[in-house]
C-alpha positions as CSV (number, residue, x, y, z in Angstrom):
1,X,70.9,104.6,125.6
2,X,72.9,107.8,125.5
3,X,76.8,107.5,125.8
4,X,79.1,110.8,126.7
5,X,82.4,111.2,124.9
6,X,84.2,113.1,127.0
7,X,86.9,115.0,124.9
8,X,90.9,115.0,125.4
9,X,92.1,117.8,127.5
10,X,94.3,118.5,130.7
11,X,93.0,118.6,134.0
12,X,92.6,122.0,134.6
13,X,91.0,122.7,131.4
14,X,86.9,122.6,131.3
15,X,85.0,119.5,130.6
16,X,83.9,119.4,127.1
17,X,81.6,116.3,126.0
18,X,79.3,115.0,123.5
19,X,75.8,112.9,123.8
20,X,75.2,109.9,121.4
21,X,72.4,107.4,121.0
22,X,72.7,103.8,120.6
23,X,70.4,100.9,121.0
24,X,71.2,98.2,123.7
25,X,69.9,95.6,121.3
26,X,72.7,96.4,118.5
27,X,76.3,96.2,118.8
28,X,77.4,98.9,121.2
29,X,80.8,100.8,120.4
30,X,83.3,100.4,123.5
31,X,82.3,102.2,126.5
32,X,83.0,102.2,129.9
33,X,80.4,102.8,133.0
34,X,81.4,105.3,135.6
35,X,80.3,104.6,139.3
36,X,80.3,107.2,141.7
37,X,78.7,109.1,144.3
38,X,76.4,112.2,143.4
39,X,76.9,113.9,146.9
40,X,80.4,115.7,147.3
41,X,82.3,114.8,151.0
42,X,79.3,117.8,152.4
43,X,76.4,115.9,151.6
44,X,75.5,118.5,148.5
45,X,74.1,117.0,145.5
46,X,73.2,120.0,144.1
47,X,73.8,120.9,140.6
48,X,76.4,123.8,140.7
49,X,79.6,122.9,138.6
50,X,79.5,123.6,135.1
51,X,80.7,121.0,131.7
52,X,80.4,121.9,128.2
53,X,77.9,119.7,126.7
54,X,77.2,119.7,123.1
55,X,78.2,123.2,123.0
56,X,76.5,124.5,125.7
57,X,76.5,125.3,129.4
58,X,75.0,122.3,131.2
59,X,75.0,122.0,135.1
60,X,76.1,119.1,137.1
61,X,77.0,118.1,141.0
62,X,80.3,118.8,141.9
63,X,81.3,115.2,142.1
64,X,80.1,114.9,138.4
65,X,82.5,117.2,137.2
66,X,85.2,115.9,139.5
67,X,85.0,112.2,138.6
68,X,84.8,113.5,134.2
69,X,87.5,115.5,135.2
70,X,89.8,112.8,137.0
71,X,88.7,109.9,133.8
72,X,89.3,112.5,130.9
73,X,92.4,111.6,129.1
74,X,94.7,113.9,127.8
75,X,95.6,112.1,124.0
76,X,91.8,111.3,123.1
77,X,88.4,111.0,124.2
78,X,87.0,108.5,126.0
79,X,83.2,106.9,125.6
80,X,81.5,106.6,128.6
81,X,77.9,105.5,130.3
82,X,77.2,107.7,133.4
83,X,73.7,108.4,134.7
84,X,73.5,111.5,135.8
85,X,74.1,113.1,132.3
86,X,73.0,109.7,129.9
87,X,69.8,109.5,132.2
88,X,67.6,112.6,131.1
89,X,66.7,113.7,135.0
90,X,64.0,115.5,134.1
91,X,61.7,112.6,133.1
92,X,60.4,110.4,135.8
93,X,59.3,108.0,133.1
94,X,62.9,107.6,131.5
95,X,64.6,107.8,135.2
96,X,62.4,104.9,135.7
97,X,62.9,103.2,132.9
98,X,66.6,103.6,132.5
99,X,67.2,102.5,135.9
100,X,66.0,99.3,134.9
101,X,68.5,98.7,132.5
102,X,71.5,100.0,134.8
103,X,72.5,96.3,135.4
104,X,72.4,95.8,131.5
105,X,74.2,99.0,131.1
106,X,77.0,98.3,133.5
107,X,77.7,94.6,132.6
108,X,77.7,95.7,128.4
109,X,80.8,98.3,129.5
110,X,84.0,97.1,128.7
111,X,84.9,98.7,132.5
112,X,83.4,100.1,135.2
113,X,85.0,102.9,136.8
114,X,84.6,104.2,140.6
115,X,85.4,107.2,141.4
116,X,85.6,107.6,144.7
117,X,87.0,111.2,145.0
């Protein structure tokens, strides 16, 4: 699976994270699942707010970026599971896939986290 660190920052400062792999079977470092809705209070679920991920402009909804935004810590990063960056969303094959192991996912998290806006 692919984990997000989200790195330290203020609120108002933009969203800078990092992907890493790691295998469900081995010991997974400490992560927490994020739960959340990908339509904003309008109904969009279009991919129009920006984060920095691995270097790099990478577009998400607006609730995406609200919900890294609201769980990013200001004194060091935090190591998160959330699917609509750890889930590559181009592939039907690994949307599929993944999806099947969402239940895994969530119930190997330390925490689950709603955000709820």
């Amino acid at each position: 699976i692919r984990l997000l660190r989200i790195q330290q920052g203020r609120f108002n400062d933009p969203v800078h994270c990092q992907i890493s792999h790691e295998h469900l079977r081995q010991i997974l470092p400490p992560y927490e699942a994020v739960s959340y809705t990908w339509a904003d209070e309008t109904g969009d679920r279009s991919k129009k707010a920006v984060i920095i991920l691995d270097c790099k402009r990478f577009m998400v909804t607006t609730n995406c970026e609200r919900a890294l935004r609201r769980i990013r810590l200001e004194g060091r990063s935090r190591l998160v599971w959330i699917d609509a960056i750890c889930i590559n969303q181009d592939s039907d094959a690994e949307r599929t896939h993944q999806v099947q192991l969402m239940a895994q996912i969530h119930a190997r998290a330390n925490t689950v986290l709603m955000y709820i806006g």
